[in-house]
C-alpha positions in Angstrom: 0.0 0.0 0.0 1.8 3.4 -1.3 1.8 6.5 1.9 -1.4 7.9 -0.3 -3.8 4.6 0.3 -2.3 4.6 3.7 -3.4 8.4 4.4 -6.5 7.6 3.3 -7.0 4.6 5.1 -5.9 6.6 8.2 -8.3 9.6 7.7 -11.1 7.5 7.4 -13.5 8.8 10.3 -13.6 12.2 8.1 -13.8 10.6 5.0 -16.2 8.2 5.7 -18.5 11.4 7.1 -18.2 13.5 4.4 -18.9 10.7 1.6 -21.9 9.8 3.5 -23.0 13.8 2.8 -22.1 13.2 -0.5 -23.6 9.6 -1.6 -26.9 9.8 0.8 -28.8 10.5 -2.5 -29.9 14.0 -2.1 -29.8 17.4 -3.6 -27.5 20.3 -3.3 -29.8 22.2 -0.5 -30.3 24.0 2.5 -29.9 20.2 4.4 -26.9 19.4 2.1 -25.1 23.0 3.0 -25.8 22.7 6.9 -24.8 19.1 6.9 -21.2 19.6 5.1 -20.8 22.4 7.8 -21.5 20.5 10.5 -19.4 18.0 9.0 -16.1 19.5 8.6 -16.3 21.3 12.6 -17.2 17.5 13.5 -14.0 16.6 11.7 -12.1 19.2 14.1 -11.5 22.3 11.3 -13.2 24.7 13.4 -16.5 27.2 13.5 -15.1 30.0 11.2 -13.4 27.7 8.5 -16.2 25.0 8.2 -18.3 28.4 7.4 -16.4 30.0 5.0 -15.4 26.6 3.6 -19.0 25.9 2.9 -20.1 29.2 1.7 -17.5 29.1 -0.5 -18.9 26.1 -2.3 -22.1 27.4 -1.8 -21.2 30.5 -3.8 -19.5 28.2 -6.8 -22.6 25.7 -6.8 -25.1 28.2 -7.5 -22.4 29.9 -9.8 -22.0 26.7 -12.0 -25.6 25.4 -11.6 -24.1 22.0 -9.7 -27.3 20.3 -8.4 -25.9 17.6 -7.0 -23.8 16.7 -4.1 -21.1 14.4 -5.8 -20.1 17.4 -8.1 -18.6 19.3 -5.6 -16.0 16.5 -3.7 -13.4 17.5 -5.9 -14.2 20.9 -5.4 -14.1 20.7 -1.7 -10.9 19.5 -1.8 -9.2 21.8 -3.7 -11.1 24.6 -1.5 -10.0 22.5 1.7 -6.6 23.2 -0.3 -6.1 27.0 -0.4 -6.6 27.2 3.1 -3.1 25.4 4.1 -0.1 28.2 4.2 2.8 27.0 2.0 6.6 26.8 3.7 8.9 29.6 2.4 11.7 27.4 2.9 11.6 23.3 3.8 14.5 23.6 6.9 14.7 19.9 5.6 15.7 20.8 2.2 17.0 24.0 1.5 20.6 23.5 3.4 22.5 24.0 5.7 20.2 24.3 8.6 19.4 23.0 11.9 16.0 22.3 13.3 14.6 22.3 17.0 12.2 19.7 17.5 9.2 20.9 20.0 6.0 19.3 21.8 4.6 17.5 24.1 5.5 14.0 25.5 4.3 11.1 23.2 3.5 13.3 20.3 6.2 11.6 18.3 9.5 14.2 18.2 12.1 11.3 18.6 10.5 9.2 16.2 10.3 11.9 14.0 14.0 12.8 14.3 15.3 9.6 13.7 13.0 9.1 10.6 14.2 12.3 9.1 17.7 11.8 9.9 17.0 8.4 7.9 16.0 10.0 4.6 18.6 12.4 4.9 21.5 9.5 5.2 19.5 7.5 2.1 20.1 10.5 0.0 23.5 11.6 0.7 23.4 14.8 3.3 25.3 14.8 6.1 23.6 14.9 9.3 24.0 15.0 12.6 21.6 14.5 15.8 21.3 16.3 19.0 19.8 14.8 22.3 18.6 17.8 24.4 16.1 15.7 25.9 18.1 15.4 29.2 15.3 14.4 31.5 12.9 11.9 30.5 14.2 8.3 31.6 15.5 6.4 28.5 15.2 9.5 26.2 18.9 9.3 25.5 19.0 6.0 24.6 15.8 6.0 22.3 17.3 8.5 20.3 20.6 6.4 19.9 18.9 3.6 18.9 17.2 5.5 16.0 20.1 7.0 14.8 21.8 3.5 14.6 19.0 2.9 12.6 19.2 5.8 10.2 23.2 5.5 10.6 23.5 8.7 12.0 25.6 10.2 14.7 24.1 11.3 17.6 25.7 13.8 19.7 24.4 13.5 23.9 25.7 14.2 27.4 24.5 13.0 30.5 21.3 12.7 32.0 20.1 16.0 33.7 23.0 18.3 31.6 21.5 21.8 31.1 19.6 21.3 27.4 20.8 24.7 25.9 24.5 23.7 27.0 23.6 20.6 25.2 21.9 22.0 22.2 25.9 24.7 22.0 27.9 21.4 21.8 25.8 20.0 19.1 25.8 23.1 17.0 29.9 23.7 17.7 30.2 19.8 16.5 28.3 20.1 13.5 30.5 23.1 12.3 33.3 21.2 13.2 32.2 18.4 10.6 30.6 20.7 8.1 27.1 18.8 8.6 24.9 20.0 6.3 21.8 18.9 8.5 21.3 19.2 12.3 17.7 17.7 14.0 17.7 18.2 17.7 15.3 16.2 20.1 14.1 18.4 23.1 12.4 17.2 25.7 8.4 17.1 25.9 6.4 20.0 27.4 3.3 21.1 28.6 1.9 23.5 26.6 0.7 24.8 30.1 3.5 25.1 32.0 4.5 28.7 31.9 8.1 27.8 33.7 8.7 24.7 31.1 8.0 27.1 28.4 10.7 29.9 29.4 12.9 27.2 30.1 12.5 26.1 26.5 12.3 29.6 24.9 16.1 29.4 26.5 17.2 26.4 24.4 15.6 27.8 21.1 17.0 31.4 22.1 21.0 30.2 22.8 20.7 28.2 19.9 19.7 30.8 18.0 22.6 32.5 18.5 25.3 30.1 18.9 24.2 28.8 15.0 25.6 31.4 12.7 26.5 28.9 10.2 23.1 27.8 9.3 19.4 29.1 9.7 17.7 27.7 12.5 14.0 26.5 12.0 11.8 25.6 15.3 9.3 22.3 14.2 5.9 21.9 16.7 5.5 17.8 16.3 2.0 18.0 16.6 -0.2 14.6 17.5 -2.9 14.6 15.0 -5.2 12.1 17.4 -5.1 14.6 20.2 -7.9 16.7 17.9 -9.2 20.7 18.9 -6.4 20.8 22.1 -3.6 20.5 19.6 -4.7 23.6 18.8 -4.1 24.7 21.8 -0.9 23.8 22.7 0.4 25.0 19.3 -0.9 28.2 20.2 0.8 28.0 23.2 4.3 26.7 21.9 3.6 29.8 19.0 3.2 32.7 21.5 6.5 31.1 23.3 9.0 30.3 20.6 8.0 32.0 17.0 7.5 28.8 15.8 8.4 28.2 12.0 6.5 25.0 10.9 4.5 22.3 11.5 4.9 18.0 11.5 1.9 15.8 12.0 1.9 12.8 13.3 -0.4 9.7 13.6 -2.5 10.1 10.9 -3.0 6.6 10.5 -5.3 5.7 12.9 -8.3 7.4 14.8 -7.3 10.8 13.6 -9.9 13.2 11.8 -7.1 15.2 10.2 -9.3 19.0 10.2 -7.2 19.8 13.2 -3.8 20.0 10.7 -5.8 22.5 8.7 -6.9 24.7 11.9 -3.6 25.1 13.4 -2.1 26.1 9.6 -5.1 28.7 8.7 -5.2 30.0 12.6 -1.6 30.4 13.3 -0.3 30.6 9.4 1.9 28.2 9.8 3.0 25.6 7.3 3.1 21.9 7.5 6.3 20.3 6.6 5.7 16.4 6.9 3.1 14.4 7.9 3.7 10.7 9.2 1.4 7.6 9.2 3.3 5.0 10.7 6.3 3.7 13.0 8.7 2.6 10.4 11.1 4.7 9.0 9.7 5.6 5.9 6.4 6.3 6.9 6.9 10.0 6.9 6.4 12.1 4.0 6.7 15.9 2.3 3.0 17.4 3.3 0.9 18.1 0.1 -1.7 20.0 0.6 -4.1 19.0 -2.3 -3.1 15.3 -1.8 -3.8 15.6 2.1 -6.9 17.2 1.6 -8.0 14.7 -1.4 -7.5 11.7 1.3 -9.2 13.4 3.7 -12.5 14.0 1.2 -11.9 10.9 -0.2 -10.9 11.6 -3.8 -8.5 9.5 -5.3 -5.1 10.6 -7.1 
């Protein structure tokens, strides 16, 4: 199964809602218009967007003369679409650059690290991996074991070192090598911890500074399953560390996938990757039309 039939199988609560508006057999009124609202805020997208989403449609249906419902799933899609903000730069692509992993415990930073790290090795760039997650028992060693994995060094110190101290010596070592790409792993946070938070907005800020040599791009690893709160805490990590971009994760199980569009149209942020599975390839470059096709259930 390619990563498309696999993000489709994943978004399948949303899909499955919004093809049952579309295939129930009726007509393109008043019933249809309320229901596809009511759909996509179901499918955590929000109030606001859902509206203008729909009115949108409603606008182009009357426009064209489209009477029924299954000429406008395509449509929706490529509405669904416009509404994602597109990356000025991919920190994973456009190189040298180093990129702060951020989030909260579980959502899937380490995993994502050592997946990324992984692609980067398969195709040539040199890379290097930082362990700033000093605290949480057996985060050190996860993150080793990954990049033995991906075959990719990983740069630590001991348990309970100071992370921005930890996050100086990776940047100084990647210099040292000339590494084209460096993904740090910082340790999970509560969006609501106000003292976690500074503490963080220290690690982003010293290696801000300390990494002359390459831009520095701060990545929110967002859990797609955790629905309308994870737009909340990536309002939260926003407001405390000017975040640059976006990765989803675990968008192949009971995820409704709206809440990736929310957070970029709220916060106008873009979406670098998205992920739908443990293994190491199961991450991939975010595509708006495609993401949004899966999700209305359109095929390629």
């Amino acid at each position: 199964m390619g990563f498309f039939d696999r993000l489709k199988s994943g978004l399948s609560r949303s899909r499955e809602a919004i093809n049952e508006i579309f295939y129930m057999g009726g007509e393109v009124d008043e019933d249809f218009w309320e229901d596809l609202e009511d759909t996509l805020v179901m499918g955590d997208m929000g109030g606001e967007l859902a509206m203008r989403v729909a009115d949108d449609l409603r606008e182009r249906a009357a426009r064209e003369n489209l009477t029924h419902p299954s000429q406008l799933r395509d449509a929706l899609a490529r509405r669904l679409a416009q509404e994602f903000h597109a990356a000025d730069r991919d920190p994973f692509e456009d190189l040298p650059s180093c990129v702060l992993f951020v989030g909260i415990n579980g959502a899937g930073k380490t995993t994502t690290v050592g997946k990324l790290a992984g692609r980067a090795q398969a195709e040539g760039t040199s890379c290097l991996i930082g362990g700033a997650d000093t605290f949480r028992a057996a985060a050190i060693e996860q993150l080793e074991v990954w990049g033995k994995r991906a075959g990719v060094d990983v740069i630590t110190r001991e348990r309970g070192a100071d992370p921005a101290s930890v996050c100086y010596d990776v940047v100084e070592e990647a210099e040292r090598r000339g590494s084209q790409l460096v993904l740090i792993d910082t340790a999970g946070r509560l969006h609501t911890s106000s003292d976690l938070m500074r503490e963080l907005a220290k690690v982003v800020n010293v290696t801000r500074r300390r990494c002359a040599s390459m831009p520095v791009a701060v990545v929110l690893v967002i859990d797609a399953t955790t629905g309308q709160n994870g737009l909340a805490q990536a309002k939260e990590f926003n407001d405390a560390l000017d975040l640059d971009g976006l990765i989803v994760t675990k968008l192949d199980g009971t995820a409704k996938g709206g809440i990736a569009l929310a957070i970029s149209d709220q916060l106008g942020l873009p979406i670098y990757r998205i992920g739908v599975g443990e293994s190491i390839d199961d991450l991939e470059t975010f595509d708006a039309l495609d993401f949004c096709r899966a999700l209305v259930g359109e095929g390629k």
